[in-house]
Each structure stands twice: as structure tokens, then as C-alpha cells.
C-alpha positions, 0 to 999 in steps of 0.5 A: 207757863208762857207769858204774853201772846206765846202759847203756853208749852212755848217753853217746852218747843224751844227746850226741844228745839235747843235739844234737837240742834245740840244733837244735830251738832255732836252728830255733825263733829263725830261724822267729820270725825269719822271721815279723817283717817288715823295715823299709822304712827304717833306724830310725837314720837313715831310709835306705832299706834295699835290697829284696836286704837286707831279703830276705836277712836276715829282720826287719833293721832297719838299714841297712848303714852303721848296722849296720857302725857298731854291728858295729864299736863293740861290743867283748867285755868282758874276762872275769875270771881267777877261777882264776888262772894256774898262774904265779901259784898256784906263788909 
């Protein structure tokens, strides 16, 4: 339902239009991804990394106790409430 001089599945055409570009991009990264070689040996450690990783995953770097390692070290930062709660704005 389209307002104004916009015909009325104008919504519908930029829903695809955003669809179709997200999918343009993800194809873009994981083709770039694809084109930069594995490493033979982690860059942290210089462990072998199994020829099965370095086909399964494009472009992998670090083997698999280093990546578990920093998979688990990285944490969300907490974001900040600049709207605050409902509790809060009714006192």
C-alpha cells in the first residue's frame, strides 16, 4: 500500500531491490574470499593447518586451537540505552 504518486507494489520493488543488492554483496566477499589462498601454517603459532580446513574454509589463516582461542576471547560490547526504559521515563 503505496502513498502519493508511487504505484502500489512500490514496496514490494525496493524489498527486492534491497534483497538482490544484500545478495550481490555476500556473493562479492565470499568470490574475493575464495581468490586469497590459505596458509600452509597458523600465523600465531606455526602449526600446520589440515589440508580438509584449508579446503573447507577459503583464505583461513589460523588453526583450529587458535581460532577456538580468539572465537572465545571476544565478547559483544554492551550497547548504550539512549532511550531508556519505559520504567524509567514514567517517574
Amino acid at each position: 500500500m503505496a502513498g502519493g504518486w508511487a504505484r502500489d507494489d512500490a514496496v514490494n520493488d525496493q524489498i527486492e531491490i534491497s534483497t538482490q543488492e544484500a545478495l550481490q554483496r555476500v556473493r562479492l566477499r565470499n568470490g574475493t574470499m575464495a581468490a586469497v589462498e590459505s596458509a600452509e601454517f597458523c600465523v600465531e603459532c606455526d602449526e600446520p593447518i589440515p589440508a580438509a580446513r584449508r579446503e573447507a574454509i577459503p583464505g583461513v589463516q589460523l588453526c583450529i586451537d587458535c581460532q577456538s582461542e580468539r572465537d572465545s576471547a571476544w565478547r559483544p560490547q554492551a550497547g548504550f540505552n539512549r532511550r531508556g526504559s519505559k520504567d524509567s521515563q514514567l517517574r
